[in-house]
N, C-alpha and C positions, 0 to 999 in steps of 0.2 A: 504494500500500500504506500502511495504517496505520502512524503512529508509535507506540513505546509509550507517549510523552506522551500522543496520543491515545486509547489505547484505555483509560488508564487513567482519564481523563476519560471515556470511556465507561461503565464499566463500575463502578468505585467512586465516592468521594468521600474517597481518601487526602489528606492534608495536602501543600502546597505541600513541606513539607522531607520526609514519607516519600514522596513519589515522586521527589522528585530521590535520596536515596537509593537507589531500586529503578534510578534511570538509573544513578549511578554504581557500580553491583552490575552491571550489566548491560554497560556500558560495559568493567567487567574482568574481566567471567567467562571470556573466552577463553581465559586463563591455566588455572583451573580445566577447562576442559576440556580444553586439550593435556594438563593433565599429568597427567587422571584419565581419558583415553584414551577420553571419553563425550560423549553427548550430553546439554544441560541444558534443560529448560525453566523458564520460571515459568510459574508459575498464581499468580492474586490471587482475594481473594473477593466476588466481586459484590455488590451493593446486593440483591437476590433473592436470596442467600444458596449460589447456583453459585458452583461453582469454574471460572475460564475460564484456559485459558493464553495467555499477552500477550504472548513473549518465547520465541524457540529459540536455541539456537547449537550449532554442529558442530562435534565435534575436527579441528584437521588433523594430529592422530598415530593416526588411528585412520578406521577405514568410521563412517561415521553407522549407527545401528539404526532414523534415524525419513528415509528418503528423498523423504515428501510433507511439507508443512509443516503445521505442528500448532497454525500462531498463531489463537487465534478459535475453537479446542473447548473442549465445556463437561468437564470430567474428573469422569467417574462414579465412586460410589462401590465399582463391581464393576472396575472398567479401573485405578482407581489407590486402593485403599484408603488408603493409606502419605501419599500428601497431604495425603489430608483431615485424616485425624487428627493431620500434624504442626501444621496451624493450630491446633487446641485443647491438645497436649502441649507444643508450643513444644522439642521436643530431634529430634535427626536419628534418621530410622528406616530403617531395611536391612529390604528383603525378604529370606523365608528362602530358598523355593524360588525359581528364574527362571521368566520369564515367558518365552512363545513367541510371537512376531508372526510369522505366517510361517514361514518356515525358521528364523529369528533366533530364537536364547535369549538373552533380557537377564537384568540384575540391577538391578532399581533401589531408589533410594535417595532419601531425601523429608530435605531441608538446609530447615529453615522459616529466614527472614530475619528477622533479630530486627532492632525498631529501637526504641530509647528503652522498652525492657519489653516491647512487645509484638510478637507476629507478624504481620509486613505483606506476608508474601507467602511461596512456598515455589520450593526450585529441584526439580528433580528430576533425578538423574543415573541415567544409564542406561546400563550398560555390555554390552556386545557377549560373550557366553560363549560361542558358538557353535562357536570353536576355542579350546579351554583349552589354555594353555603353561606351562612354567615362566617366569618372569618373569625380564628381565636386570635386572644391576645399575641399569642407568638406569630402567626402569620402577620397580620396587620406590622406586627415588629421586622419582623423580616422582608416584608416588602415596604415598608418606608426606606429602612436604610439598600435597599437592593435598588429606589427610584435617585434616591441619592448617588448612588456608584455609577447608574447609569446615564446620569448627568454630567457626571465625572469622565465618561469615555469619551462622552459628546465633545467636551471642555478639553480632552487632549491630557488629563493629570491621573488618569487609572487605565491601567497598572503602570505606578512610576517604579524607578530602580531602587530596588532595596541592598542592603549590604547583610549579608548570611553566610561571615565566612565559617561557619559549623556546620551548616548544608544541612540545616533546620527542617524538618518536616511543615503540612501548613495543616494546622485543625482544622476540620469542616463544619462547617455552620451547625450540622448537628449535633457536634460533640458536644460543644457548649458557647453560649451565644450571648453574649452582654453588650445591649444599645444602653450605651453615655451620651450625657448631652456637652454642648460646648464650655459646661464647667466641671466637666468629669465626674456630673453624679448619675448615680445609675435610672436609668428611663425604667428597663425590663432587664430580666434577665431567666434563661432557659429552665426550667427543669435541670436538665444535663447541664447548662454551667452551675448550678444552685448545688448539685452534689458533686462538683469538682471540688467549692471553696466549702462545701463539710466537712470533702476528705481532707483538704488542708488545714482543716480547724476553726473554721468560722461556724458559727451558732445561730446568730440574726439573721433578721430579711438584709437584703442586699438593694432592697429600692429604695431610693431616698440618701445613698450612701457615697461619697465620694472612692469611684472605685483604688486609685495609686494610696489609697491610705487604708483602704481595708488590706490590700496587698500587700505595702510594705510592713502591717502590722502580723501578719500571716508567717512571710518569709525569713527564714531562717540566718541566711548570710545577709549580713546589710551593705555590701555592696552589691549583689543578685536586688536589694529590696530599693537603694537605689535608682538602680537602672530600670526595674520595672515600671515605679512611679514614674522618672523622667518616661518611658517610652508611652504610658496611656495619659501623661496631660500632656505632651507633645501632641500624639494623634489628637485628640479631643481639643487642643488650642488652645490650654491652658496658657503654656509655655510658651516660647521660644525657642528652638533647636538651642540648646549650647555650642554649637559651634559649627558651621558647613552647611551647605542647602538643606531643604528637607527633603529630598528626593537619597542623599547620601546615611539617613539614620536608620540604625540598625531596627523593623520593627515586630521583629519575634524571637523569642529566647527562652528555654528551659529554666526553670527555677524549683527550688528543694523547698517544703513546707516542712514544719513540723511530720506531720504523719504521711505526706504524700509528694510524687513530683509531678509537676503539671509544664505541661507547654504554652505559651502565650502566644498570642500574635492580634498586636494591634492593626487595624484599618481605618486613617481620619476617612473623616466624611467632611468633602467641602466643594457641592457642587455649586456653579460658577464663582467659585473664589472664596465661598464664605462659609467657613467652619459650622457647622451641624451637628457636631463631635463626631463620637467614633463606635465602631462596631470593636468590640475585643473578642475573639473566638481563644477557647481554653479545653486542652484535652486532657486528663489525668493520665499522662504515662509511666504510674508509679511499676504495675507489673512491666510493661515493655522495658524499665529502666534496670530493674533487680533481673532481666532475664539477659541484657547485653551485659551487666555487670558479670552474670555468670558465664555468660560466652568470655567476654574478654577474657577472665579471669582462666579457663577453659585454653584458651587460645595460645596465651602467653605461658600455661602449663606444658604445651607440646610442643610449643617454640622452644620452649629452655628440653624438653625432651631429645630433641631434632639437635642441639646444641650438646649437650653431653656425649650422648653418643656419637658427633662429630668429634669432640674430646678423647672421649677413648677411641675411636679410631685410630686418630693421627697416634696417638699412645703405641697402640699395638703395631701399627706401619714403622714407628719408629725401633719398635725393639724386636722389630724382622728385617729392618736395616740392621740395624748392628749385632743381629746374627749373625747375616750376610757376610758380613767383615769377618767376623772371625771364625766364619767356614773354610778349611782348605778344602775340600769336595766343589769341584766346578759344575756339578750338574748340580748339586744341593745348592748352591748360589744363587747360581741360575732360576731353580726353584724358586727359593726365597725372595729374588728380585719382582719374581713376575708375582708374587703374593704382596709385596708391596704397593705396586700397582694398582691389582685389582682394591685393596682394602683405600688407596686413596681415590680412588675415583668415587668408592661409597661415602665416605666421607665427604668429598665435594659436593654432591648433592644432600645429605644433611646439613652440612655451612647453607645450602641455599633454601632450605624448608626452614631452618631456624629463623631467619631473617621476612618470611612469607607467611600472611595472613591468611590464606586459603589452600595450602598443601597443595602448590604449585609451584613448579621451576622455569627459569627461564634455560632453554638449554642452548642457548647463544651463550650464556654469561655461563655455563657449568662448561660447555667445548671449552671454552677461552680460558678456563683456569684448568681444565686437564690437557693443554696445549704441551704448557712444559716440560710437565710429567712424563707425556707421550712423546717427545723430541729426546727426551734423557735416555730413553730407551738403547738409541744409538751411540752414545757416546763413546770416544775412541775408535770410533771405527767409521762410515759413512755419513758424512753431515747430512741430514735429514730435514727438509719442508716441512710443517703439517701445517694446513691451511684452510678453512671451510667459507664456502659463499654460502649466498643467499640464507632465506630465512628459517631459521628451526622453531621458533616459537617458540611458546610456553604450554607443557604440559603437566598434568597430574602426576603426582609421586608415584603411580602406581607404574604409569609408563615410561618416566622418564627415570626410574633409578635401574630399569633393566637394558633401557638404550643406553645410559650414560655405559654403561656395561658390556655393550655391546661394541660399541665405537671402539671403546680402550681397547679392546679382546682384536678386532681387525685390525687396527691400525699397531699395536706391535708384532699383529702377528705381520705385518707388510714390513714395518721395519727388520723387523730378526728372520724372514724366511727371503722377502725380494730386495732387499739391498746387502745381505750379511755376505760375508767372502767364504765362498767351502771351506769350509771344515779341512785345517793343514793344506790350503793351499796359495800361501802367500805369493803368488805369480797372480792371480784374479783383478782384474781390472776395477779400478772405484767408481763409482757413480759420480761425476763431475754437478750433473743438475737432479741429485733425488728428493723427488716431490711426493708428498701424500696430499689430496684433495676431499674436503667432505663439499660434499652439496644435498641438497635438498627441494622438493619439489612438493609442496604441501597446498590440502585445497580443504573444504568443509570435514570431507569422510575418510582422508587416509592421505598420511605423509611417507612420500618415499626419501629416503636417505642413500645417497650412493657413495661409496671411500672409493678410489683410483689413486694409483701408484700406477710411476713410469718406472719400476723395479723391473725384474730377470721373469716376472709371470709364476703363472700355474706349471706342473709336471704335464705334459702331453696325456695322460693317463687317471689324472687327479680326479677324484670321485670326494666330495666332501663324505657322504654317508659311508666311506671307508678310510676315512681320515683318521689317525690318531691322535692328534696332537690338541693334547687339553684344551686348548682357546678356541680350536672351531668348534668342539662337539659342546664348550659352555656356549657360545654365539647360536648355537642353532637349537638349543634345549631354551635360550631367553625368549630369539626371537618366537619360536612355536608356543611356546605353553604359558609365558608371562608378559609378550607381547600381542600373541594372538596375532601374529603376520606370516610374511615370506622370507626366505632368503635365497639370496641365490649369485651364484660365484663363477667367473669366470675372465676371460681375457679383456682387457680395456680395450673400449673400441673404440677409443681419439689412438690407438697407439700400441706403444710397449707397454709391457706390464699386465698388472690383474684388476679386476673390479670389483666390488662388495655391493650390491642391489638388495636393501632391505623394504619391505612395503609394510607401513605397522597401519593397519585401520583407526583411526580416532572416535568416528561414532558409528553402533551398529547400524547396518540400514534397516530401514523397516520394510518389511516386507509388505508385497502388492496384492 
């Protein structure tokens, strides 16, 4: 499905800042629509001079009146008169009679978005008349201030830029819903905000009360209890910003109560220019709060897991080095060396799971630190390349501690069988350019990995499945049983030398 970024690129030629504005309209029209109990759309006006609508959203206090989606119609001038003309009036217009889709009688209403003087887009609110009530106090609440916001879009100042560098969540009108007037005392306030500030510890009605003083007598930290106060008589106009436009103040933020934690987020109301106060939306995320407490806590426990046993790794790699050393047996060395190896390469992927919040590695940054390790192989004897392009990505622990495993296992086995000089026969010519190559060729459902060496090749005869030698029969028991891939071995085909062709699937497919 299209973005709106996209289809606005499609479809017009708005300005880099009026389409992020139409994102950030769009981003918080949710609001506007719980609390005007409607459906919104936009429409923009085409480079051919159509009206298209680019953007829906649905109340969730209310049935939708549009149940097919309406993103990518062109909107006529007999289906929505009321649109088109807010693009050339530039002010909001109300039908008089309702309109009938079906069984549904709506009411709509044409909100044109103003931005920097002009109309760059229009909403359309559509409300459900089909069973007319008398309105409760919290509707009648909720669409006064939802008539207000939408004056504000008119006006060009909703959704202005907020500052969230916590990446804040936004309560929705239902959780909990407090209309302030322009001296920040409370008009209404919800059911669901009424037992938010219980759970905090308030006991009183909440109408008639200056809301930044029942809060900051609520909140526990009194810097949390200052900043709260400043952000609801800011919104509601109490105030003054204390410093920088108001477009730049932070206006929602988590705060610890006595018995509970609740999320804030203020919304002034001031259409055309003049404060009305403010909407404050409030959600209790005391359980959401004690359950990321025990995730993190969770998280950071396998982190430091992933970390020790990186510790005793390099421990145990080290005191198989300085066996090494003081083995006279040149096969037991040998042994012991290629055990070094394998145990630092497990280790490097542990370093890189301790450091990662989702038990996932980057296996670009795990190659790039088992580079040296895997060049050291050669030492004193053929200077050795290892090199890998393109991308490997990032995989789960499960896949990538048996490829990291795998890689090491070919490429010494390329170093010590395709560039190593026979066995007693110091007349063999050196490799002047020996290269080892990893590449990668990775899409949604399966990354292939290929190693190539310009070394001496395979035996004319070579059969992996009658191979002896430990590192291919571990490479081909990883890749089959804990990669769940292919492998497959054979001559390079830019060249001299041999190849390694692993194919590891990443997601199963689903079957047809």
């Amino acid at each position: 499905m299209s973005t709106l970024a996209d289809l606005l690129a499609e479809y017009t030629t708005l300005s880099d800042r009026a389409a992020a504005y139409l994102q950030r309209v769009v981003a918080e029209w949710q609001l506007l629509a719980d609390l005007s109990f409607a459906d919104f759309l936009l429409a923009v006006r085409a480079e051919n001079g159509e009206v298209v609508t680019v953007a829906q959203c649905r109340p969730n206090t209310a049935s939708t009146v549009f149940p097919s989606d309406q993103v990518g119609m062109v909107v006529g001038a007999d289906a929505n008169p009321q649109a088109l003309r807010a693009f050339d009036e530039g002010h909001i217009l109300r039908e008089e009679d309702p309109t009938w889709i079906g069984p549904v009688a709506i009411r709509r209403e044409a909100v044109p978005v103003g931005f920097s003087g002009e109309v760059i887009g229009v909403l359309t609110r559509a409300v459900d008349l089909t069973h007319p009530r008398l309105p409760s106090p919290l509707e009648l609440a909720y669409q006064d201030s939802a008539n207000d916001l939408c004056q504000m879009v008119a006006d060009g100042t909703f959704a202005r830029l907020e500052v969230n560098p916590r990446g804040l969540s936004t309560p929705r009108a239902g959780d909990g819903f407090v209309r302030i007037d322009e001296r920040g005392v409370v008009l209404y306030a919800s059911p669901n905000a009424l037992s938010a500030f219980h759970r905090m510890g308030w006991t009183s009605e909440l109408s008639g009360r200056r809301l930044s003083e029942v809060t900051t007598s609520l909140l526990t930290d009194p810097f949390e209890s200052h900043d709260a106060a400043t952000m609801i008589d800011v919104a509601a106009g109490v105030v003054a910003p204390p410093e920088g436009p108001y477009p730049d103040i932070g206006m929602r933020m988590e705060a610890d109560a006595r018995r509970a934690t609740v999320l804030l987020r203020a919304v002034p109301l001031r259409p055309r220019g003049v404060s009305s106060g403010a909407v404050v939306l409030i959600r209790d995320v005391t359980e959401v709060k004690r359950r990321d407490l025990a995730l993190i806590s969770k998280d950071a426990t396998i982190r430091e897991i992933h970390h020790r046993v990186k510790n005793n790794l390099q421990s145990v790699s080290a005191l198989l080095r300085l066996q090494a050393r003081r083995t006279s047996n040149e096969e037991a060395r040998s042994a012991l060396v290629e055990a070094v190896r394998r145990v630092a390469a497990i280790a490097t992927v542990h370093e890189l799971l301790s450091g990662s919040v989702d038990e996932e590695v980057d296996m670009d940054e795990a190659v790039s630190r088992l580079l040296p390790t895997m060049v050291d192989v050669a030492a004193g004897e053929t200077p050795v390349s290892v090199s890998h392009r393109d991308r490997l990505g990032v995989l789960p622990a499960e896949l990538a501690m048996p490829l990291v495993m795998v890689l090491t296992e070919l490429i010494q086995n390329a170093v010590e069988h395709g560039f190593a000089r026979p066995r007693g026969d110091d007349t063999a010519q050196m490799h002047d350019d020996a290269r080892i190559e990893i590449s990668a060729d990775r899409d949604v459902r399966r990354m292939v990995v290929t190693v190539r060496d310009n070394g001496s090749g395979l035996p004319a005869d070579f059969s992996i499945n009658d191979s002896e030698r430990l590192g291919l029969q571990i490479v081909q028991t990883l890749v089959a049983i804990e990669l769940g891939g292919e492998l497959e071995l054979g001559p390079n085909p830019e060249g001299r030398g041999a190849q390694a062709r692993i194919a590891v699937p990443l997601h199963a497919r689903t079957p047809t």
